[in-house]
N, C-alpha and C positions, 0 to 999 in steps of 0.2 A: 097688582103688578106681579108676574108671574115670575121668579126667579129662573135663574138659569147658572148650571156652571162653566154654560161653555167659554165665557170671558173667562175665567178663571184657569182653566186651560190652559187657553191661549197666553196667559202669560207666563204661566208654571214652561210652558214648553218653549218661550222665546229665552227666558232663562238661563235652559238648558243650552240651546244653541248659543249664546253668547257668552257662557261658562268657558274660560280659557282651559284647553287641557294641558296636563301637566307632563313635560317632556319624558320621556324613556328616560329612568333611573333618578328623576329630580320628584321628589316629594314622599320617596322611599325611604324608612326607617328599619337597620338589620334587626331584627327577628328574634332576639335573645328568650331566653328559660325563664323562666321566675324565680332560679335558684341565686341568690348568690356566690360568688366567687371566695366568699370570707370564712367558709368552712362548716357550712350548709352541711349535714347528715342524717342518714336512718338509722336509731339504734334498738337492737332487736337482743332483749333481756330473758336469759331464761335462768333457771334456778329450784332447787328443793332442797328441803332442811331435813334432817335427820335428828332426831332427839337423843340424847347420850343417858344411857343408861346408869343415873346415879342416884344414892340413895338421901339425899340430903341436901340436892340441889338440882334447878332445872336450866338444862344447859341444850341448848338448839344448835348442832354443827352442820353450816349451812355451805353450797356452791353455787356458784353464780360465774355464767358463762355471758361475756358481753359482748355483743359484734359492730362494729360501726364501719356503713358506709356512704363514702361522700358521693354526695349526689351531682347530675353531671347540671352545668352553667353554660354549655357553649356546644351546639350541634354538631361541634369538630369532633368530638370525642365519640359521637355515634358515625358519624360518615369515616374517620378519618382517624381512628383510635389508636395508631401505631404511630403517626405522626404527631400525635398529639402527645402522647405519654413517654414518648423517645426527648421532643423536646423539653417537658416538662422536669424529666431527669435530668436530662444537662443544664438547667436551669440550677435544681438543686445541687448538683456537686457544685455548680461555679459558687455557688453563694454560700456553701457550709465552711465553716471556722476553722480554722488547718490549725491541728493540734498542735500544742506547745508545750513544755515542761512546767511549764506554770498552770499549767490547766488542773482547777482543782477537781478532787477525786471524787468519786462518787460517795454519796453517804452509805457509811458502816455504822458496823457495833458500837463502833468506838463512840461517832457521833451520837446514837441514841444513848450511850451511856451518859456521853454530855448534858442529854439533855433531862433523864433521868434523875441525876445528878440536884439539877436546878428543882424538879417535880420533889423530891423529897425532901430538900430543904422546907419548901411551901408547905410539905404537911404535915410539919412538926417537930423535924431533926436540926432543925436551927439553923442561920447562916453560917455558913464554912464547914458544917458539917455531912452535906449529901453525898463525900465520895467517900470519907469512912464508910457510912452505913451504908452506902450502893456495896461496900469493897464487904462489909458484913453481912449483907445478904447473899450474896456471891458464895462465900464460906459457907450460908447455912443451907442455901439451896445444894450446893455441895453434898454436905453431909446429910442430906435426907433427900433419896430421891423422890420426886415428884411425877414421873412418865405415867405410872398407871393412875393418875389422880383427873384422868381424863381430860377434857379440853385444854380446860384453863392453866392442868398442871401440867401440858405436854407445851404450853405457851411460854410459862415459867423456867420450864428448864432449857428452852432454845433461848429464851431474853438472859436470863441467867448463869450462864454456862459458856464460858469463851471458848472451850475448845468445841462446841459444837460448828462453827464457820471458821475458813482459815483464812486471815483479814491481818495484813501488813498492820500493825502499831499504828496511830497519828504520830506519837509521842511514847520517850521510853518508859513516861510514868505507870501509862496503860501495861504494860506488865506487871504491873500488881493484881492485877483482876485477873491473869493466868495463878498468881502465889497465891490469890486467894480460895481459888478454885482448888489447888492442889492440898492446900491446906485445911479445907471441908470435909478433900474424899479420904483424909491421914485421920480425921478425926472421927469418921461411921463406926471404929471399930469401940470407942471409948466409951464411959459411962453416960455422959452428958459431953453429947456434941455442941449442945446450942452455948453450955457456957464458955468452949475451948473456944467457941469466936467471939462470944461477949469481952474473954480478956482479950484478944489480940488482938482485938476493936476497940477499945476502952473508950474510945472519944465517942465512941455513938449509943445515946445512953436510950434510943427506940429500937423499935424492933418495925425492921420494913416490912421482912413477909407477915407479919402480925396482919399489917394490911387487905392480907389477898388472901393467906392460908392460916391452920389450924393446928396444932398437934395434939391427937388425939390420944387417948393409950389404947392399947391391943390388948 
């Protein structure tokens, strides 16, 4: 029996004919991106390190330039980019948080002192002691500057140093860390600056820059 596909055909093609077609606009699905809407982006990283020139230690000072952009979700924004980013803005003002007097402030000094604060209890200046010896390291950074001590020590003296940013108080306690600072730079000129802040320190019986710095003699 000799095969044949032309039955085979014939019914592939009545099929067809008897396939209901699908009305103008009915069986249509809109067309969307594959990005989503939830903050989808390209971020394009550049960056190079500089090595700091010091004798005793190896210290990398690096910059990094980071870009991000979101990517588009909706063909409006290629056809139709001014109507789309016009409303997209009026969307965000109606929905942003109308400022209040209670609206709390941005994080300062003050705040990282807080938290500073807590960090040096943990490493060995004992509970209730971390704001003396934060308020005693403040006096000692004081009396010894630190700028030319490269990275680390241009870090120290901006963490260090209250009058380096000018930052409204939380609280009027925070002006001790101005007294303590002014009482560091009273005491560069004396024999032994470190001990004129160990007494006016007396409750903090470590030494915090011990932690990070050194003093060497000359």
């Amino acid at each position: 029996m000799k095969p044949t596909l032309r039955p085979l055909l014939l019914v592939l093609l009545a099929l067809c004919a008897a396939w209901p077609e699908p009305a103008e606009g009915r069986g249509r699905h809109a067309r969307n991106l594959i990005f989503t809407p939830t903050g989808a982006k390209v971020q394009v990283i550049m960056g190079f390190g500089i090595p700091v020139d010091l004798p005793h230690q190896a210290v990398t000072m690096g910059y990094v330039i980071k870009s991000n952009y979101l990517t588009p979700f909706n063909a409006s924004q290629y056809t139709r980019p001014l109507e789309y980013f016009s409303s997209r803005s009026a969307r965000s003002l109606a929905e942003a948080p109308v400022p209040s007097a209670t609206t709390e402030h941005l994080p300062s000094r003050w705040h990282l002192y807080n938290s500073l604060q807590v960090a040096v209890e943990q490493l060995g200046a004992g509970a209730g002691k971390g704001r003396e010896c934060l308020l005693k390291a403040v006096c000692e950074a004081a009396a010894f500057s630190m700028r030319h001590d490269g990275l680390l020590g241009e870090l120290l003296h901006v963490v260090l140093t209250p009058s380096a940013t000018r930052e409204p108080v939380l609280r009027h306690e925070d002006y001790e860390f101005h007294a303590a600072e002014r009482a560091g730079r009273q005491a560069r000129g004396a024999q032994d600056p470190v001990d004129i802040c160990a007494r006016m320190f007396g409750g903090c019986t470590t030494g915090t820059l011990d932690l990070f710095t050194r003093l060497l003699p000359f």
